[in-house]
SEPALUM-481617 format. One record per residue (C-alpha): residue in three letters; x, y, z. Coordinates in steps of 0.05 Angstrom, whole numbers, padded with zeros to 5 digits, always signed. Example, Ala and Ser with C-alpha at 12.3 -4.5 7.8 and 13.67 -1.06 7.14 Angstrom:
2
ALA+00246-00090+00156
SER+00273-00021+00143
***
This chain:
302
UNK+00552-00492-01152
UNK+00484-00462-01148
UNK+00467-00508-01078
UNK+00393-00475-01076
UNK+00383-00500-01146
UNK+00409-00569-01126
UNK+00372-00577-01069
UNK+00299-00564-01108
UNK+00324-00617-01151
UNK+00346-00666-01102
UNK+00272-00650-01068
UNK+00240-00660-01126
UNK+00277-00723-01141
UNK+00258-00754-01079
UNK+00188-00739-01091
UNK+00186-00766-01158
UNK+00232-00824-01150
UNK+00248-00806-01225
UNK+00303-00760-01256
UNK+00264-00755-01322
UNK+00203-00732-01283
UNK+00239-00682-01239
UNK+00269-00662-01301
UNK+00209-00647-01340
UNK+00176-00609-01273
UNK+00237-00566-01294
UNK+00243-00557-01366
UNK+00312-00583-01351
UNK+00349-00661-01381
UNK+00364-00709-01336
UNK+00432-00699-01345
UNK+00422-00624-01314
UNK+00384-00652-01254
UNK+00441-00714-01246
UNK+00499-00665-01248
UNK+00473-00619-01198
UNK+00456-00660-01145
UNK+00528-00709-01158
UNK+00564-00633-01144
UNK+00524-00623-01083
UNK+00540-00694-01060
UNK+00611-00682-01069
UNK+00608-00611-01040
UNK+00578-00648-00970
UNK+00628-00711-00981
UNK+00562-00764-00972
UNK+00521-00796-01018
UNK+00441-00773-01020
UNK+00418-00819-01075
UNK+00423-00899-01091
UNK+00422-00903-01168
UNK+00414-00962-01213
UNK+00384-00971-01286
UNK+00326-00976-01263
UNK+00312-00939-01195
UNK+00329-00886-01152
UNK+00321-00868-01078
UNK+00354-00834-01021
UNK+00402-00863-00986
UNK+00400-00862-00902
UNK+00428-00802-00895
UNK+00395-00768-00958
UNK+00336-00779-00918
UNK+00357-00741-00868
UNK+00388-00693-00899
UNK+00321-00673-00935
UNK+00287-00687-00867
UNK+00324-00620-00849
UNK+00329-00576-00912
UNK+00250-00586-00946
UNK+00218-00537-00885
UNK+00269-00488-00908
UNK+00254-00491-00985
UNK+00186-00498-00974
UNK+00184-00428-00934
UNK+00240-00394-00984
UNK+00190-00413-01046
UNK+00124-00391-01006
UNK+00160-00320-00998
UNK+00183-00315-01068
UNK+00109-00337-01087
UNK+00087-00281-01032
UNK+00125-00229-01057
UNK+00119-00239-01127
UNK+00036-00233-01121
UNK+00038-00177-01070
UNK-00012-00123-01083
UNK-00026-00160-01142
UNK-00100-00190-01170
UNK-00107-00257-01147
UNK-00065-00305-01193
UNK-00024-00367-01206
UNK-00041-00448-01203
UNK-00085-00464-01139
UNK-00080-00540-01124
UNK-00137-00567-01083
UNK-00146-00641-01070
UNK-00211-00670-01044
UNK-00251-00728-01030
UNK-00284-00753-01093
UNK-00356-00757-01073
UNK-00346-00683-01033
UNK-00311-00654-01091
UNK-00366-00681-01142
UNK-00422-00655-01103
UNK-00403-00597-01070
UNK-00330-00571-01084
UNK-00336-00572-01161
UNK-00407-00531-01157
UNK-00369-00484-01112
UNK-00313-00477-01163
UNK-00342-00459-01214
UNK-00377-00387-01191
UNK-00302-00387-01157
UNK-00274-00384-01226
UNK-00327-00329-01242
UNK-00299-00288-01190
UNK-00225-00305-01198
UNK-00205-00313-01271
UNK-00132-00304-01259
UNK-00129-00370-01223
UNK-00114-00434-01249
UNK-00143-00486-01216
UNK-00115-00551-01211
UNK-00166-00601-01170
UNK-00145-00672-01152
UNK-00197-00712-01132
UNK-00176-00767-01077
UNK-00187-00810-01008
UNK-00113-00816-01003
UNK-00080-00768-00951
UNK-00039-00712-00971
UNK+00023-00683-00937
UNK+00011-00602-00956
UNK+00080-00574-00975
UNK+00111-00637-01000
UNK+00056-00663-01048
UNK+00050-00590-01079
UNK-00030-00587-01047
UNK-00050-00514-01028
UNK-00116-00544-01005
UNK-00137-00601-00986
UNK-00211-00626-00954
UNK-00209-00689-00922
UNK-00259-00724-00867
UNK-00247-00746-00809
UNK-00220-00721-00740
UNK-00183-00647-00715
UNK-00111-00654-00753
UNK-00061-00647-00690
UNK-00013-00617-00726
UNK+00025-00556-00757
UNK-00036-00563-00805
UNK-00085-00504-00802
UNK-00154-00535-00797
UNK-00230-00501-00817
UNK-00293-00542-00795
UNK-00346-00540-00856
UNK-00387-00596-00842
UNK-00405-00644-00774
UNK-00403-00703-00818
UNK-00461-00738-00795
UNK-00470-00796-00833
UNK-00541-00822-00837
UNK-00581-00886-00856
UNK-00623-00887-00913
UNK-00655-00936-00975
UNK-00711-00921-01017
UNK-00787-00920-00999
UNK-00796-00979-01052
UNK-00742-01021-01011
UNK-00764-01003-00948
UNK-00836-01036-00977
UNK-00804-01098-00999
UNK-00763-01116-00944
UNK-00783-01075-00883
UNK-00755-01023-00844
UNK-00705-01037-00793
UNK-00701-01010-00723
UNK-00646-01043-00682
UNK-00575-01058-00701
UNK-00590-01136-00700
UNK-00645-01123-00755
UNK-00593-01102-00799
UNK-00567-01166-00818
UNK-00635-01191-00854
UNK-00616-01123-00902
UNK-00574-01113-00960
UNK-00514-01061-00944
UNK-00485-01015-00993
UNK-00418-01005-00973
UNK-00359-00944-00979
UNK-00289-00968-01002
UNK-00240-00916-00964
UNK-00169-00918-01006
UNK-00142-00981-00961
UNK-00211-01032-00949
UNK-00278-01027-00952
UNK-00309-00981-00895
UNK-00345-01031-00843
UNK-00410-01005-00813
UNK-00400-00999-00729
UNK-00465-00997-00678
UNK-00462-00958-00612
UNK-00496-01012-00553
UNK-00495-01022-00482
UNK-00428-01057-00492
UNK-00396-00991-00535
UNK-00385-00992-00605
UNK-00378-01072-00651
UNK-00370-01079-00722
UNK-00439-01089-00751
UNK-00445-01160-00792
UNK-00475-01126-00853
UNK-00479-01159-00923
UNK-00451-01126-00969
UNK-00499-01123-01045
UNK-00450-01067-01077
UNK-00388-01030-01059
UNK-00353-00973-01098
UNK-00313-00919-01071
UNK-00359-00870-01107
UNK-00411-00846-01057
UNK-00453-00826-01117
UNK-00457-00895-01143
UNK-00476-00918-01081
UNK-00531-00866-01083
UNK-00552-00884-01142
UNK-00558-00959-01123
UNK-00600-00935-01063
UNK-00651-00907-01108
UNK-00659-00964-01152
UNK-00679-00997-01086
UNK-00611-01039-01087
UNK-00599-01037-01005
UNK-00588-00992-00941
UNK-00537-00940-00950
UNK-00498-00900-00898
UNK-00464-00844-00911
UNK-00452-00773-00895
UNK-00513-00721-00886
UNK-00486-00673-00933
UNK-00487-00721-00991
UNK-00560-00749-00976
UNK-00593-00685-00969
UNK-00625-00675-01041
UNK-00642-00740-01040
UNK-00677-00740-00972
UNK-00711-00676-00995
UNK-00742-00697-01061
UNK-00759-00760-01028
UNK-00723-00817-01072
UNK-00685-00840-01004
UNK-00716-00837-00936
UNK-00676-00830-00868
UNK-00676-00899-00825
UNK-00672-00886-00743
UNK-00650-00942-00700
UNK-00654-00948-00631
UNK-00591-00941-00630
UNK-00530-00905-00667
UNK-00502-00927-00724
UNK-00443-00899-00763
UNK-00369-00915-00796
UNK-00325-00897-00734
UNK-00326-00913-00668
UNK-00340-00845-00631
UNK-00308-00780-00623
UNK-00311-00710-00665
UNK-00313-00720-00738
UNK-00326-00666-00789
UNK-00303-00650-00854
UNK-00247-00602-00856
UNK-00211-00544-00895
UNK-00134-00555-00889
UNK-00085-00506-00908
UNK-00009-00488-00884
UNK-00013-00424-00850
UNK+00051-00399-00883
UNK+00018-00400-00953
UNK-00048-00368-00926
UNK-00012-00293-00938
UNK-00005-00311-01010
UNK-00069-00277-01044
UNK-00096-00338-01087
UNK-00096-00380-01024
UNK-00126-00332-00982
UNK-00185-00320-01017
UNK-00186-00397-01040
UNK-00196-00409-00978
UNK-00247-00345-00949
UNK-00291-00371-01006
UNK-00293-00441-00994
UNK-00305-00433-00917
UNK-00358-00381-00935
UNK-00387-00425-00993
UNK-00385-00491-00959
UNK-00395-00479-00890
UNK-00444-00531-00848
UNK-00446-00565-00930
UNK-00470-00502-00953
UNK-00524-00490-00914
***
């Protein structure tokens, strides 16, 4: 029995929660994928996988049997990857995933004198709020907002992530400009949908930080429909400095300053990070992936 072979397809089968899909990540049948991992169920004596018609999924111990064996195939394919590209031009599939609005305004402008530079890579760009586990979801890259990751996670600063308060000087006309947290409830709010509820807006007072009882006139999770709202004089947006900033500079949205802060989280570092596993940073495509984009995109670009 060729137990590495099983053990990618038992990984990938727990990923996919499909033998036809692990199969076709493969080139392999089903039946391929099914026999290997039933011969490396019998070789250990347990069972790793609850199959019916319809569904499978890892049993108990499967779980943690996988628990302990994906760190290992995850390092034994980075060093195959390693060696096979060493002193080698840059090459391969790079798989980035990003937040939407980010990737739309900055990433993809990024990636495309990127390409310029590196023709030998493939890119492969996901854009998306949800979190990613690097290693297991197949992400090289990933740039997400938020706080400092805590863990094994290898973690680049690009932007503060100051978000900022803005409309358009034609709404602003109509129905005034606000200037304290309580003035915000005579305005119409614009609002973020984050991949689980609608982002609520939170003031900073003597009291610390409340949800603000904004009403809501349009919400997307596309920051540049919001943005466009905002210039059609739709309501107040808030969002992050880095998207605002052409529109601040041309003058089609103005910047609104309260008395006192106003943002999306209660408090503490935020920024907009560059995430990578340290273990694939040797391979050359990531590497300079990632050089480029921290050199590129840096403070938003600035």
């Amino acid at each position: 029995m060729d137990k590495l072979r099983a053990l990618q397809y038992l990984l990938k089968v727990a990923d996919t929660l499909s033998f036809s899909r692990a199969a076709k990540a493969f080139g392999v049948p089903p039946s391929s994928i099914s026999r290997r991992i039933t011969d490396l169920e019998a070789a250990l004596g347990v069972e790793l996988l609850h199959r019916t018609t319809r569904t499978v999924r890892l049993t108990e111990v499967g779980a943690l049997y996988l628990e302990q064996v994906r760190a290992g195939i995850s390092q034994l394919n980075d060093a195959d990857e390693l060696v096979g590209h060493h002193s080698s031009t840059p090459s391969g599939t790079l798989r980035i995933s990003a937040m939407p609005s980010y990737g739309q305004l900055l990433l993809m402008p990024a990636l495309q004198d990127f390409c310029e530079r590196y023709p030998d890579i493939v890119l492969d760009v996901h854009l998306s709020d949800a979190l990613v586990e690097l290693g297991r979801d197949q992400i090289d890259i990933a740039i997400r907002g938020g706080r400092q990751p805590q863990d094994r996670v290898v973690a680049r600063k690009l932007d503060p992530n100051r978000f900022v308060l803005a409309a358009s000087p034609q709404y602003l006309a109509l129905m005034g400009t606000p200037r304290t947290l309580d003035d915000l409830q005579a305005h119409r709010a614009l609002m973020y949908r984050g991949p689980n509820a609608v982002i609520k807006w939170q003031g900073l007072d003597e009291d610390g930080w409340r949800e603000l009882p904004v009403t809501p006139a349009f919400v997307s999770n596309d920051g540049a429909s919001l943005i466009a709202m905002a210039c059609r004089h739709r309501g107040l947006v808030l969002l992050s400095e880095w998207g605002l900033k052409g529109y601040l500079h041309r003058g089609e949205l103005v910047q609104v300053t309260l008395d006192q802060p106003v943002s999306v989280g209660r408090g503490g570092e935020s920024g907009i990070y560059l995430l990578y596993l340290q273990t694939r940073y040797r391979i050359p495509k990531v590497r300079v992936a990632v050089e480029f984009l921290v050199d590129r995109l840096g403070n938003a670009g600035v």
